[in-house]
C-alpha positions, 0 to 999 in steps of 0.5 A: 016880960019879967024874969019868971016869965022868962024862965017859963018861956025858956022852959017850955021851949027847952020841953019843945025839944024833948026834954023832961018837964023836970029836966027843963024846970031844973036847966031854967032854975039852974039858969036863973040862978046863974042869970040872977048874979049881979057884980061887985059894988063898985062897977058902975062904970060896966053898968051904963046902958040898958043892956041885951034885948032879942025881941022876935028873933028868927033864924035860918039856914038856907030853908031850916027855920032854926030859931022861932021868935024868941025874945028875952033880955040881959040887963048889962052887968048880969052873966047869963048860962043858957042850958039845954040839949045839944042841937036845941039852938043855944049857940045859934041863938048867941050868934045871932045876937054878936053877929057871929053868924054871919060867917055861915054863908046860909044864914039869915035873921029877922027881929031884932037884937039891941045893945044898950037901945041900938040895933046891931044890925044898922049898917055902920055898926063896929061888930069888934065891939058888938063882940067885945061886949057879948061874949059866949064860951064855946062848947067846942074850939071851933067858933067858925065851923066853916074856916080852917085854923089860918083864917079864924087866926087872921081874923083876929090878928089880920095877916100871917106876919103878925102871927108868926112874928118870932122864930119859934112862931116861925118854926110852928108855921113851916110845921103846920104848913108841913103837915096841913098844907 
């Protein structure tokens, strides 16, 4: 599929979801303005690889269908915005493709997501550097809805030692404990 078809498809679905035809032309210009950004010369050391591709990806939670097949590609080294209305499914479909999704225990997914020809969905596969390659900007602070603070914490550092390591850090923790339990 090239790129106007895909940014046909993405407008429709955006128009799927309530949106003005206008409204979705000018978020899918938008979007292929941002996606046809290419990097400096000189990087072709982040360029090897084939890049992101989502063919046919479904996803759900518990029994709610909320992503019906969508495909597209990224070329790696291209920076690519999805835009649309809140609760269209902009971030579950970018979960879908790190992984993050996986922390909502009624999640589930079928097609395929591949990162430079793999599937990161084989088992064995390093999600850290699935993560590390396929990044997303949240639109509010709480990439993992379901956890508190201390948890999301130690998922990236891996325990509570490392966290409050000095004894400002300390003095933050006996607070946060003092006041969140």
């Amino acid at each position: 599929m090239n790129r106007e078809d895909e940014m046909s498809n993405i407008s429709e679905k955006i128009e799927s979801k309530g949106v003005t035809s206008q409204g979705a032309k000018a978020q899918t210009s938008s979007l292929a303005s941002v996606a046809a950004r290419r990097p400096k010369e000189g990087k072709a050391e982040n360029m090897a690889g084939t890049g992101l591709e989502a063919k046919n990806v479904h996803a759900w939670f518990g029994s709610k269908h909320v992503l019906e097949d969508i495909s597209m590609e990224f070329p790696r080294g291209t920076v690519t915005a999805l835009i649309g209305p809140s609760g269209c499914g902009k971030s579950t479909f970018i979960r879908t493709l790190n992984r993050m999704h996986e922390f909502i225990p009624t999640a589930a997914l079928a097609g395929e997501v591949l990162l430079d020809g793999k599937d990161v969905y084989q088992p064995g596969v390093d999600v850290t550097k699935i993560r590390l390659q396929v990044g997303m900007v949240f639109q509010k602070p709480n990439p993992f809805p379901s956890m508190t603070i201390g948890p999301g914490r130690l998922i990236e550092v891996g325990s509570t030692s490392d966290i409050f390591s000095n004894p400002k850090e300390k003095r933050t923790e006996d607070y946060v404990s003092g006041r969140f339990g």
